[in-house]
N, C-alpha and C positions, 0 to 999 in steps of 0.2 A: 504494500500500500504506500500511497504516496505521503510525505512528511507535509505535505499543504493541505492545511485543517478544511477546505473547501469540498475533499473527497468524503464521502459517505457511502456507507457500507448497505447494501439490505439485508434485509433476513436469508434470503437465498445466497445470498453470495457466501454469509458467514456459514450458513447451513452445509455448502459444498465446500468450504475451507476446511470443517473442523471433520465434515466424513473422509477429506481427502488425509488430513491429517493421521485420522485412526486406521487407513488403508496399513498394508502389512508393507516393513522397512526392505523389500525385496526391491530391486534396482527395475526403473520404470522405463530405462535408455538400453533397451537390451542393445538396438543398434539405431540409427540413423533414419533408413529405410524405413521402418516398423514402426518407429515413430512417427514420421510424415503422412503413414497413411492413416491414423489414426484409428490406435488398436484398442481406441477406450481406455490409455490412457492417463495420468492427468500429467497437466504439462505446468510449469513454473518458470517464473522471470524475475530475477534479481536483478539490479542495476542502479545504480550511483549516478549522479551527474555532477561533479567540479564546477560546470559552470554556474548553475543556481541549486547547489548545497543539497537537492532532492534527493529521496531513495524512493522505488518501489521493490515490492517484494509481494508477487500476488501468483494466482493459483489462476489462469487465463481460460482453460479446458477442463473439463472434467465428463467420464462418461460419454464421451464422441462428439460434447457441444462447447462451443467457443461460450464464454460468460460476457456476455454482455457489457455491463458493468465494468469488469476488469479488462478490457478489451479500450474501451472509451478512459478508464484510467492510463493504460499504457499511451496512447493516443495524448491524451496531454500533456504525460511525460515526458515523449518526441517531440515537443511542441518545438519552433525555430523561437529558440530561447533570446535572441538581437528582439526579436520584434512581436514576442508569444502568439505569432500566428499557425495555427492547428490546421491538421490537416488528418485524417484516419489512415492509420498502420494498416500495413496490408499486416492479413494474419500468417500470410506464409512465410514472410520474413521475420517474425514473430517465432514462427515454429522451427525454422533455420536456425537461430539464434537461441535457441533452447534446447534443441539437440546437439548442435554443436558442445552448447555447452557441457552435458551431462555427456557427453562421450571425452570430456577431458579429465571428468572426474575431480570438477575442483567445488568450492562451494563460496567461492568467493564471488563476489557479484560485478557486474560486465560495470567497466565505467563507460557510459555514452558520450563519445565523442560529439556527434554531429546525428540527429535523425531526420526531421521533417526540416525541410529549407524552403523558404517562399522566396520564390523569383529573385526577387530582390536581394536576398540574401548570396545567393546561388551564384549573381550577376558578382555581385562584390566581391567573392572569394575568388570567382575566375578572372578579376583583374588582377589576383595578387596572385597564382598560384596559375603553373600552365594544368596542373596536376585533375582541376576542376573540371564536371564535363559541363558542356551547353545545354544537355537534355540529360541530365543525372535524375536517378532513381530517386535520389531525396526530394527532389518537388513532387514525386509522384507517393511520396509517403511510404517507400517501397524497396528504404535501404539503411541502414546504421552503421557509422563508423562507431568499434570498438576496442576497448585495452583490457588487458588484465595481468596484474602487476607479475601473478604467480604462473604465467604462464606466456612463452616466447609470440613471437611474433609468426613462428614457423608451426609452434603445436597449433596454436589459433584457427591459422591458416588450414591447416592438415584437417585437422577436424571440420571445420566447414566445409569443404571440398568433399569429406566422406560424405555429406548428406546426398551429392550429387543435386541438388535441390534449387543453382544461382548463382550469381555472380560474388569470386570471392577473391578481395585485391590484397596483396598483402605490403604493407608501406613500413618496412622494416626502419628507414631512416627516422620514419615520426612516430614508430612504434605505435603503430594501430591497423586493426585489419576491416577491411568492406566486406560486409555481409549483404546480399539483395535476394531479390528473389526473382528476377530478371532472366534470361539467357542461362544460362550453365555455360562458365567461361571463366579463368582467371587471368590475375594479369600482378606483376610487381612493380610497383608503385613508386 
């Protein structure tokens, strides 16, 4: 859940947190694959953001259904933090970035570099950086730069690629990886 007191909870949301909760401690990440087609199941998303001090940590799927609720929290949470303009997460970038994760075996949560970007934002970074595309994933709400302290640039990488799932850049120099959901395609950065 997000650290800004504006997010509220429902009864259903809590209600599928605390049965996901008392679900048996058996590994939910058997692989990649099994994950993305969704085998029932549940799925979770950690993440920090440095730039405005936020954490979420929520429970996105459960039982073959995306939640709602936690779905529209993550979604703010990518928000283009310059100019808190919102834009809705694709969910399968969502699910990329959650099986990735649990096929690292870490429990430390992704710090979000960069998610949703509005135009503007988009334009600005491509004057400063050739690195930026023109028609990037992030105005389409449909890609996250990532770090994680406890894990390289290359495991990152390596894992996202096993999903087979999108596009995954690996920017070894700024220590962050691209996750999308885009093409199936990588590229170094």
């Amino acid at each position: 859940m997000t650290t800004d007191k504006s997010s509220t909870l429902t009864r259903r949301t809590l209600l599928r947190s605390f049965a996901a909760a008392s679900l048996s401690a058996a590994p939910v990440y058997a692989n990649a694959a099994g994950f993305l087609r969704g085998s029932g199941d549940i799925r979770r998303l950690r993440m920090y953001s440095g730039r405005t001090g936020e954490s979420i940590d929520t429970i996105y799927w459960v039982e073959g259904e995306y939640i709602k609720e936690a779905l529209k929290e993550v979604t703010y949470f990518f928000r283009d933090w310059r100019n808190n303009k919102v834009k809705s997460i694709d969910a399968r970038t969502i699910d990329i970035m959650a099986a990735a994760h649990g096929l690292m075996d870490v429990n430390e949560p992704y710090m979000l570099l960069s998610g949703y970007r509005s135009p503007e934002t988009n334009n600005m970074l491509r004057s400063r950086s050739s690195g930026v595309a023109k028609n990037s994933l992030h105005m389409k709400g449909e890609a996250a730069d990532l770090r994680l302290k406890s894990r390289s640039v290359s495991q990152m990488a390596s894992a996202a690629k096993t999903c087979s799932a999108g596009g995954v850049g690996a920017y070894r120099g700024s220590n962050f990886v691209h996750m999308d959901c885009g093409p199936i395609r990588t590229w170094n950065g």
